[in-house]
C-alpha positions in Angstrom: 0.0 0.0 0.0 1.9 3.0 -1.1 1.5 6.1 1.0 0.7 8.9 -1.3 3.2 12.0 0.3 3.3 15.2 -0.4 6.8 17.5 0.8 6.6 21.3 1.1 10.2 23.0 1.9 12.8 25.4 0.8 15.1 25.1 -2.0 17.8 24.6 0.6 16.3 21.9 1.9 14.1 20.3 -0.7 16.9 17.5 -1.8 17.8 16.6 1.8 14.1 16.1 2.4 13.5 13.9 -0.8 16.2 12.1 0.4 15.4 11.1 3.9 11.8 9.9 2.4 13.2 7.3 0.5 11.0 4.4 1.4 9.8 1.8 -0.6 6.2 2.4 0.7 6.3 6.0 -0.3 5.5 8.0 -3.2 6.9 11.4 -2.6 5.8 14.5 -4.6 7.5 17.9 -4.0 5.9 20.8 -3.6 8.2 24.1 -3.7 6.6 26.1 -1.6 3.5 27.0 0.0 1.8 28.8 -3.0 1.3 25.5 -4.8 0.4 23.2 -1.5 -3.2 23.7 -1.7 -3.7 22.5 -5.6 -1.5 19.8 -4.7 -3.7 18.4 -1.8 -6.3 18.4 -4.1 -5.2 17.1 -7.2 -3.8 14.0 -5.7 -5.7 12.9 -2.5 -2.4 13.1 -0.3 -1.9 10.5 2.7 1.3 12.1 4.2 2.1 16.1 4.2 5.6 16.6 5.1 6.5 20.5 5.8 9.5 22.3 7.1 8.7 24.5 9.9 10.1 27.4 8.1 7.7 27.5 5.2 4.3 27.1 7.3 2.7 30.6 7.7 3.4 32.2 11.6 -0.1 30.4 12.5 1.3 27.0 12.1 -1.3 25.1 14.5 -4.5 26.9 12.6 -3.0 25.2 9.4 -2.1 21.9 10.4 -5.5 21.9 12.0 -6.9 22.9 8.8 -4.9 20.2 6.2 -6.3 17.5 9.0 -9.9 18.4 8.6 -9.5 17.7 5.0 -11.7 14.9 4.0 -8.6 12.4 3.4 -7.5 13.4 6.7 -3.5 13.4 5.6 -1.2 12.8 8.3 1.3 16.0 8.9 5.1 15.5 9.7 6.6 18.8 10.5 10.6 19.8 9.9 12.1 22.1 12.2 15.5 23.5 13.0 14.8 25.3 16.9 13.8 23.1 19.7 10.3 25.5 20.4 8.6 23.9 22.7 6.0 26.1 22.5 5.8 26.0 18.8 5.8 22.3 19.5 3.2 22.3 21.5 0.8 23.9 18.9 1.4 22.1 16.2 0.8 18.5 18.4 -2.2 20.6 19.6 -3.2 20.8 15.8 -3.3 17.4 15.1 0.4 17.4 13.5 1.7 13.5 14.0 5.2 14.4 14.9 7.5 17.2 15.0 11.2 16.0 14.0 14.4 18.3 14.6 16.6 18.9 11.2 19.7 18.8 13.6 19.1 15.2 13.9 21.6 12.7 11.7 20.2 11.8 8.7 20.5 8.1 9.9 18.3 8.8 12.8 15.7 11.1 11.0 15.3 8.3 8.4 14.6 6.0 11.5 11.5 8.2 12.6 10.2 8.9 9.6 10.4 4.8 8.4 8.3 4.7 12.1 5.7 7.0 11.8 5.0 5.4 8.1 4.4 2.0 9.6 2.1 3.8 11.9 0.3 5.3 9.5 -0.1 2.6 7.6 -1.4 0.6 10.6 -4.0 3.3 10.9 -5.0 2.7 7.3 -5.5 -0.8 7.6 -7.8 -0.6 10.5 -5.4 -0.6 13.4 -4.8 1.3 16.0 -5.6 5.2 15.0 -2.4 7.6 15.1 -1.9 8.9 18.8 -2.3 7.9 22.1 -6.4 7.9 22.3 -8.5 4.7 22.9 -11.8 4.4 20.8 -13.7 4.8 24.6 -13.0 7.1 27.4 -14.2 7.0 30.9 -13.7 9.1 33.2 -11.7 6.4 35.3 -9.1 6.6 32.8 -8.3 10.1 34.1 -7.7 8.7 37.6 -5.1 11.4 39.4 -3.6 11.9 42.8 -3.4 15.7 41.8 -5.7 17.2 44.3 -6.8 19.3 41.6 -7.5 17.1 39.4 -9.5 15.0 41.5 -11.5 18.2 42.5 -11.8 18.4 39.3 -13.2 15.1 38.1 -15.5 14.9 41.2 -17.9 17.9 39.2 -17.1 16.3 36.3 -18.7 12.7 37.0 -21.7 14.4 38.9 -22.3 16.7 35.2 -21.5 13.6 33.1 -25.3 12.5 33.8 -26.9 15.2 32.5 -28.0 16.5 29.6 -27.6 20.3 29.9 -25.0 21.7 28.1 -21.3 21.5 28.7 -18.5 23.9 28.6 -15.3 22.6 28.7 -12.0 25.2 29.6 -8.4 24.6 29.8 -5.3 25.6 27.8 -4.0 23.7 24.5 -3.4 20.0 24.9 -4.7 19.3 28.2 -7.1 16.7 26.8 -10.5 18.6 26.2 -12.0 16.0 23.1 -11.0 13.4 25.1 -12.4 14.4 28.5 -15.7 15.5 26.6 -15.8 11.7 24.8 -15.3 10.3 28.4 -18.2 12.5 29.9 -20.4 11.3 26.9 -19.1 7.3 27.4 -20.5 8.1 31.2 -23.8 9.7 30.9 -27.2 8.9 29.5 -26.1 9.2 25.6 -23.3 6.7 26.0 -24.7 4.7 23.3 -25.2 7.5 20.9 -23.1 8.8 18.6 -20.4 11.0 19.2 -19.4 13.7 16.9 -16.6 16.4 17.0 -16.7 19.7 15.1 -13.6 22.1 15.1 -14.9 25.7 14.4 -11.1 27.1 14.0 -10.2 23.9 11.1 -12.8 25.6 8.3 -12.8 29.0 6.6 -15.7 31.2 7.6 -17.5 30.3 4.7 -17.4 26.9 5.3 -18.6 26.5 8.7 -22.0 27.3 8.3 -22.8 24.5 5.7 -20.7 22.0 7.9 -22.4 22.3 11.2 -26.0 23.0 10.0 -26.2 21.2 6.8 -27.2 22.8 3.2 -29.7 21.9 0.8 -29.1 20.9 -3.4 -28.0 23.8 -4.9 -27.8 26.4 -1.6 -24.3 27.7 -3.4 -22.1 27.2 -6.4 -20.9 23.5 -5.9 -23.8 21.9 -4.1 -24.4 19.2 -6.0 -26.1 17.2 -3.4 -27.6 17.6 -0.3 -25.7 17.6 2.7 -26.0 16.5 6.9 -24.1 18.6 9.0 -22.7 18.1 12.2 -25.5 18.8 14.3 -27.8 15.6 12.2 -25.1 13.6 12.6 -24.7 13.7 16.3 -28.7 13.4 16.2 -29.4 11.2 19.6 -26.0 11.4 20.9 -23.5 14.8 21.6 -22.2 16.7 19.8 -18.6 18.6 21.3 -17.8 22.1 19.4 -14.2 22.4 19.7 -12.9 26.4 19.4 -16.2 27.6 20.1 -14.9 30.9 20.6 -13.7 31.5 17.0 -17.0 30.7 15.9 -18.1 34.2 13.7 -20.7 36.1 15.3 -23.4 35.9 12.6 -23.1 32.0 13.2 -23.3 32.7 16.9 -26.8 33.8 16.8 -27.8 30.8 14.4 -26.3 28.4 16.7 -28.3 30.2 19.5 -31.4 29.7 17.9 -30.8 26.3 17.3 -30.0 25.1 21.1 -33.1 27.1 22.0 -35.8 25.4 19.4 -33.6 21.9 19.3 -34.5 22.4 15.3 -32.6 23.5 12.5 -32.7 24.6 8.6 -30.4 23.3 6.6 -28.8 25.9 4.9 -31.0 26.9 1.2 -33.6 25.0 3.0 -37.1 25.1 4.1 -37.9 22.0 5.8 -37.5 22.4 9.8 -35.4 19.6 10.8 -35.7 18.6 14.8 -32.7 18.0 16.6 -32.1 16.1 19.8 -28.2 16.5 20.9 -26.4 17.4 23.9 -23.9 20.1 23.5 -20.3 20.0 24.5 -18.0 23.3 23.6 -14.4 24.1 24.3 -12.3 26.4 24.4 -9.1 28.1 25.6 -10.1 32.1 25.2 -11.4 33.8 28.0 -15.0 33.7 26.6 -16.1 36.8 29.7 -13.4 38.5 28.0 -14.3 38.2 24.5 -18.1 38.8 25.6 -17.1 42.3 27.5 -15.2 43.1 23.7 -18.4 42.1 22.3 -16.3 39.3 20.2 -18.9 37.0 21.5 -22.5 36.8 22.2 -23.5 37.0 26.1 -27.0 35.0 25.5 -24.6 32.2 23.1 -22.4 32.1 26.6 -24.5 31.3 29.8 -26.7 28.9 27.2 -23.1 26.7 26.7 -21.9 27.5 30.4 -24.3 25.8 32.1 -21.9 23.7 33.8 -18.5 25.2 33.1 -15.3 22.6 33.9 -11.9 23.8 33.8 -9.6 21.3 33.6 -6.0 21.6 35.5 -2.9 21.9 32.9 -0.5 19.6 33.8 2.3 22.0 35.5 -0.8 22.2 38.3 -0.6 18.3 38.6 3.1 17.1 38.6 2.0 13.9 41.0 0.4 12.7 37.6 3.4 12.9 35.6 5.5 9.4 36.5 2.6 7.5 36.0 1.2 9.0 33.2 4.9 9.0 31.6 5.1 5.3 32.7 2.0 4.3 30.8 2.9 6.2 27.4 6.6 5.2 27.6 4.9 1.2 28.3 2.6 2.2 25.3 5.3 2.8 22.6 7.8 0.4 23.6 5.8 -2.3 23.1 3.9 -1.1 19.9 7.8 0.1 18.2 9.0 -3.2 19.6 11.7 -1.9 21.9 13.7 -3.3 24.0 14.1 -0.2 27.2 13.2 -1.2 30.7 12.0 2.2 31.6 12.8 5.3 31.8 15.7 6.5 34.1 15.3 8.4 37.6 17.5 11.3 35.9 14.7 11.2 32.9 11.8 11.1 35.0 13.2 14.2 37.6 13.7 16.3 34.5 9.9 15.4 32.9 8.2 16.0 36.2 10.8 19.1 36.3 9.3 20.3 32.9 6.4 23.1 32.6 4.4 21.6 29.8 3.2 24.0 28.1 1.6 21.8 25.4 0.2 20.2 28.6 -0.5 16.2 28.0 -0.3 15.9 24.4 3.1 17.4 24.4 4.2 14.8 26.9 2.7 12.0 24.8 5.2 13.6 21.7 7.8 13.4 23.7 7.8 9.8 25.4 6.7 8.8 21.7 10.1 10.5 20.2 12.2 9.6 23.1 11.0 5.2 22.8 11.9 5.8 19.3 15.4 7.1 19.5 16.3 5.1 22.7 19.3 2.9 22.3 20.3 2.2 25.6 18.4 0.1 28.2 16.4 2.9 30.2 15.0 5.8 27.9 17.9 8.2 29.3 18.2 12.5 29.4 19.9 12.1 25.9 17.0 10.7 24.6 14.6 13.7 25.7 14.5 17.3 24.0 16.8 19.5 24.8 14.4 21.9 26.4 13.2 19.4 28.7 17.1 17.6 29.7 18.5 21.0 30.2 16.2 21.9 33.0 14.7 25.4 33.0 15.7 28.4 31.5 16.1 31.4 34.0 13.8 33.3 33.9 13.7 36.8 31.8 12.9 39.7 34.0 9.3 41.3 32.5 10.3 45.2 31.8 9.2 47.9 34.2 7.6 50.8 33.0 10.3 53.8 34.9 9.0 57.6 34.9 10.7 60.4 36.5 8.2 63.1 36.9 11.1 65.5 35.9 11.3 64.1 32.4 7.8 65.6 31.6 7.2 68.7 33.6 8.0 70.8 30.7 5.7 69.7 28.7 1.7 70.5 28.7 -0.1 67.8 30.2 -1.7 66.6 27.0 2.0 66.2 25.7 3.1 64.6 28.6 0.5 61.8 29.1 1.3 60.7 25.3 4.8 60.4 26.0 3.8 58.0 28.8 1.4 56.6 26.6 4.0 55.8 24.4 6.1 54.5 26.7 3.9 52.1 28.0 2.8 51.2 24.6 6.6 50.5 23.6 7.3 48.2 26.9 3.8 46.4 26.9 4.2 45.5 22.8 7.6 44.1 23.4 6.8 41.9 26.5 3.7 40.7 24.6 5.3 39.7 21.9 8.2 37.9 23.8 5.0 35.8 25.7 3.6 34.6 22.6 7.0 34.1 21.2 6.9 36.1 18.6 3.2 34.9 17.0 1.5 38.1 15.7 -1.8 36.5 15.7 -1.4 34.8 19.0 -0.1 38.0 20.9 -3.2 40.3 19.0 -5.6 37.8 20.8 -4.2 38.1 23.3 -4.3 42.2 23.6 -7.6 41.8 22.1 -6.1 43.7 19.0 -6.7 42.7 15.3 -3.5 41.8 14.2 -3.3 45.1 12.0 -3.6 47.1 15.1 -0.9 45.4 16.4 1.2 45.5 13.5 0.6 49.0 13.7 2.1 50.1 16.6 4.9 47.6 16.3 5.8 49.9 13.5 5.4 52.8 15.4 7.9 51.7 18.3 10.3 50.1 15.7 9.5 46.7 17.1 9.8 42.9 14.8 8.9 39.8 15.8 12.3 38.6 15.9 12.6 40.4 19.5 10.2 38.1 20.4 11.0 35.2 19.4 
């Protein structure tokens, strides 16, 4: 079964990357650069997408996520030079299947990449689906001597039984599909379906047609009819992942629909009823984004009837041997590897480790580390070099300094700008060093558009680079 694979990088690397994919169960097409990816996915139904990190667009993780919810699903191998653990983070966040690191030897890439093939063929053929995530949840599997995780998963087993709706918080990777599949394995609609809708893996004019459904001939190229999302999960749940990058316009539709439990497909007439229980996640600050009027207050309190936040794993560190223990027990025996475990030096540096890609980070990790393993216990050599090194100290946050003197000449209208600007100057900079240097990310988080940003980073001689 030959694994159709597409490979998007720079000149400078394109011939090193052909190389390392030469596998008798691949056929590699290259694609120079990212002008020409899209008509590539689509002309030949790709399996594999292997990028370098360096030709992705700053929002790496929103287009990973969005090549995944392609209808052939491809499988995303990612190429990258830095050790970024938050950049990492994302893209495993996205759905990416591994990040490698280019300053690997070719003999040890090749390895990895040989790996993740047979796994994705063994995904293909019915086995075992990419990733660590069983076909069932429950709740039991998320067992924890974290007191805040048990806290935690006290609520959650009293809401499971319910049928109100859900609203599940907590940052990127901490496990918010599979907590909501284990809340819908425990409660009443166990039995029914299960569906899972990304809002942020579709353009805008996509969406709408996905989750509600459209009618023959509702736009150009509806040549059918179609059952969205909400149909589909029609006696079971149905979980709205990103539910805070949902447009507002489709805000008030889905409003209408929780409130009548019916729907219209979209170019429709026929009132369809609808009998689902609602699951949405997200990790805005949705009181935020409803006091910027980014999202609808009504749309909020209907979703937050029971609001669960669940604990990132830097809260929990009395989870991590065990959890560690049962992903390192998962790949060793599915690569067929011959380590014992993994070494007390190892494990002091994991547990030492802030996460900030939360669980599905450390399941990349334990995955990469089995892999490249050679001795008996998985070792610090085998981990990433942000985790083996320890922490980095910490970079003092800037300090916004005035001496009164430096503005009494002025009038006070003069003077409060040059505070202004100041502050402006010194806020910009540290926000951009928090998001690492992601324009979109930090804008969000200013609640800016990212032309507002851009802006004043202009205006206070400020690049990304000083945040990165």
């Amino acid at each position: 079964m030959l694994v159709r694979t597409l490979v998007m990088a720079r000149p400078t690397l394109h011939a090193r990357a052909l190389r390392l994919l030469r596998h008798p169960d691949l056929h590699v097409v290259g694609v120079k650069g990212p002008a020409r990816i899209w008509a590539e996915l689509e002309a030949c139904d790709a399996d594999l997408l292997v990028v370098e990190r360096s030709a992705l667009p700053d929002e790496a993780g929103s287009w990973v996520a969005t090549v995944r919810e392609l209808p052939e699903r491809p499988d995303v191998i990612v190429l990258g030079r830095q050790e970024d653990a938050a950049d990492r983070a994302e893209l495993l966040a996205a759905g990416a299947l591994a990040v490698l690191n280019l300053g690997l030897p070719d003999d040890a890439l090749v390895d990895a990449i040989a790996a993740l093939v047979i796994r994705h063929l063994d995904a293909q053929r019915g086995g075992e689906a990419p990733g660590f995530q069983p076909e069932v949840q429950r709740l039991d599997d998320f067992s924890s001597s974290s007191p805040a995780m048990t806290t935690f998963l006290d609520v959650a087993r009293r809401a499971a039984f319910g049928n109100t709706s859900l609203l599940l918080l907590g940052e990127t990777g901490v496990g918010k599909e599979r907590m909501a599949r284990a809340l819908h394995h425990e409660g009443k609609r166990g039995r029914g379906p299960f569906v899972a809708f990304n809002c942020a893996a579709l353009p805008e004019s996509l969406i709408e047609s996905e989750l509600f459904g459209h009618e023959r001939g509702a736009f150009t190229g509806a040549v059918r009819a179609h059952r969205g999302y909400f149909e589909r999960a029609h006696g079971g749940t149905l979980f709205i992942d990103e539910v805070g990058e949902l447009p507002l316009h489709l805000q008030a539709k889905l409003l209408r629909v929780l409130e009548e439990r019916a729907l219209r497909r979209l170019g429709g007439e026929q009132v369809l009823p609808v009998d689902v229980r609602i699951m949405a996640a997200t990790n805005r600050d949705l009181e935020t984004e409803v006091e910027a009027k980014r999202f609808r207050a009504d749309l909020f309190f209907r979703l937050a009837v029971v609001t669960l936040t669940i604990p990132p794993l830097r809260e929990r560190q009395e989870d991590i041997p065990r959890l560690a223990r049962t992903y390192f027990d998962h790949f060793r025996v599915a690569m067929g590897k011959p380590q014992s475990g993994i070494a007390p030096e190892a494990m002091e540096a994991l547990v030492r480790y802030e996460w900030p890609g939360n669980v599905r980070e450390l399941i990349n990790v334990l995955e990469r580390a089995v892999l490249l393993a050679r001795d008996e216990a998985l070792g610090l050599a085998d981990l990433p070099p942000a985790i083996s090194r320890g922490p980095m100290p910490a970079t003092p946050t800037p300090r916004l300094v005035l001496d009164v003197a430096d503005v009494l000449g002025q009038s006070i209208k003069s003077a409060r700008q040059t505070v202004v600007d100041r502050f402006e100057a010194i806020y910009i900079e540290a926000l951009l060093a928090r998001h690492g240097g992601k324009v979109g990310a930090a804008a969000r988080g200013a609640a800016l558009t990212e032309r507002m940003l851009y802006n004043l980073m202009r205006k206070h001689g400020l690049t990304k680079r000083m945040g990165r």
